[in-house]
N, C-alpha and C positions, 0 to 999 in steps of 0.2 A: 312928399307923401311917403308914407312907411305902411309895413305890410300892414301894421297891424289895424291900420286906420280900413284896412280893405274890406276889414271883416267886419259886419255888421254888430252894433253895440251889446244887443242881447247876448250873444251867439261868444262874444269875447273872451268872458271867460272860463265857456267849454273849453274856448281857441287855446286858450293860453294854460289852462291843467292836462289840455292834448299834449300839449307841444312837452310839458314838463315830464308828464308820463313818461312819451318816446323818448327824451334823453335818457329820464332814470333808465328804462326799458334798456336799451342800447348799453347805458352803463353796467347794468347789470350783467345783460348778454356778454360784454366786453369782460368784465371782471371774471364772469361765468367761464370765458376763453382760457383767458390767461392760468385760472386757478387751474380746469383740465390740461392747459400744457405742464404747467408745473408738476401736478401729481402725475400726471403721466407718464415726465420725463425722473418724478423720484420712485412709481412703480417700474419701470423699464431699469433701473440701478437694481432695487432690490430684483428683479426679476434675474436680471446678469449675476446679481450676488448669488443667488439659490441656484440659479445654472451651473455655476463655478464650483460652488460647495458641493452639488450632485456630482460635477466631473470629476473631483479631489475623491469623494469617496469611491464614486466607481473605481478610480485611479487606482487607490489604495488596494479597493477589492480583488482586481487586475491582480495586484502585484501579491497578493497572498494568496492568491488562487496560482498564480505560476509559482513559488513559492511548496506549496501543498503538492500542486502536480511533480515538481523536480524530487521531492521528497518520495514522491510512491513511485515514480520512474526508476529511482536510487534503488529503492524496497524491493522490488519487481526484478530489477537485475539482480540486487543480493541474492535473490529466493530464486531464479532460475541458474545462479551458480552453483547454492547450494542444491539444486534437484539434478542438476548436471553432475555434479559431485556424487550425491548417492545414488543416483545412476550407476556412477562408474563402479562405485562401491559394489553394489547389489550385481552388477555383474562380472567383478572380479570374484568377487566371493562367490560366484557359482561356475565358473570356469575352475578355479581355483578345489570345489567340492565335486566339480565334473572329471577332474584331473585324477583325484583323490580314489574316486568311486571306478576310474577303470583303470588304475595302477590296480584295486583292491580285486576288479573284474579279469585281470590278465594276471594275477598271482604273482606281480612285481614287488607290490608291499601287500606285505599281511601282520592283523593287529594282532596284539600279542595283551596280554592282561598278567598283572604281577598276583603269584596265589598267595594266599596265608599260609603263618609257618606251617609244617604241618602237612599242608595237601600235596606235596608234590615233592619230590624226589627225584636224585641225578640218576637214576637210571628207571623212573618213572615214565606217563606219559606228556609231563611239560618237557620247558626245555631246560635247561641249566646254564647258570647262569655266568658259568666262564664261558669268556670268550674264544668263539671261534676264526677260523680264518675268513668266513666270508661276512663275518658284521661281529659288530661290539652290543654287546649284552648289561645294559647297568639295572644291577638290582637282584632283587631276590631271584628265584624260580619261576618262571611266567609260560602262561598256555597259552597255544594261537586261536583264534577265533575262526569259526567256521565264517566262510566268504560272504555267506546269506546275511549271518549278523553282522558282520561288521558294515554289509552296505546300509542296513539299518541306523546303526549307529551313525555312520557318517550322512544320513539323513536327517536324524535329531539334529546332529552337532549343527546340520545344511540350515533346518529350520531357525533354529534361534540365534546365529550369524545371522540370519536377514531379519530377525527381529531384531538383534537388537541394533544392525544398522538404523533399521526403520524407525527404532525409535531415537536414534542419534540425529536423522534428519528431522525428526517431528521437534525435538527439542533445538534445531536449529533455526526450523520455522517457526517457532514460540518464541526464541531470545530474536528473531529479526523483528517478528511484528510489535514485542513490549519496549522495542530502542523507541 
């Protein structure tokens, strides 16, 4: 006796496009498996692929971003050398115009200006221009400057020494940032 004989003759072959279904069915399901492990396991590659190629670039980006950074680190020490520098500058040349302004204040040096021919005379009220025993005299006939103007003067001269330091540092900070 066999199953099929169990089944009642009408009913047989429902029995038996049942039975074919659930194979197909199963087969399907089965095939259905196997195709999602396969793509699966070939989206899980491409997935690692695009991982890897994100890492590479980050990678990359990493490395030109320290790269960029070591670059303005460099920049950054140049330009506070140079601001140390005319620093030093700027207040050497005002010690240096502080020096000046009170020799000219204590009547140690006094400025002396050369006149045209003509104005001035050896027993005039400039001075004459051979030399004495206590300084060497080059040049024509020269008058001394009253103390007022000459700290004047050595005020203008003060001003534009720190100009144009200042602008020796600007044009150093211009040639660092166009490297």
């Amino acid at each position: 006796m066999s199953v099929l004989d169990l089944i009642p003759p009408p009913v047989r072959p429902w029995a038996v496009a049942l039975v074919l279904m659930a194979i197909a069915g199963a087969s399907a399901a089965g095939a259905w498996k196997v195709q999602d492990w396969r793509y699966g396991q070939q989206l899980a590659e491409k997935a690692g692929q695009a991982d890897q190629a994100a890492l590479k670039r980050a990678e990359d980006a990493m490395a030109k971003l320290a790269i960029e950074q070591a670059k303005r680190l460099a920049l950054e020490a140049r330009l506070k050398t140079n601001d140390e520098t005319h620093h030093k500058e700027l207040s050497d040349a005002k010690t240096a115009q502080q020096r000046v302004s009170d020799d000219l204040a204590t009547a140690h040096v006094r400025l002396s200006v050369i006149l045209a021919a003509g104005f001035g005379s050896v027993g005039g009220n400039g001075l004459s221009a051979t030399a004495s025993a206590g300084g060497v005299v080059h040049g024509g006939t020269r008058a001394e400057l009253e103390p007022a103007h000459a700290q004047r003067i050595i005020g203008i001269t003060d001003a534009g020494d720190r100009g144009l330091i200042a602008l020796a540092a600007c044009q150093g900070y211009v040639r660092e940032l166009s490297r």
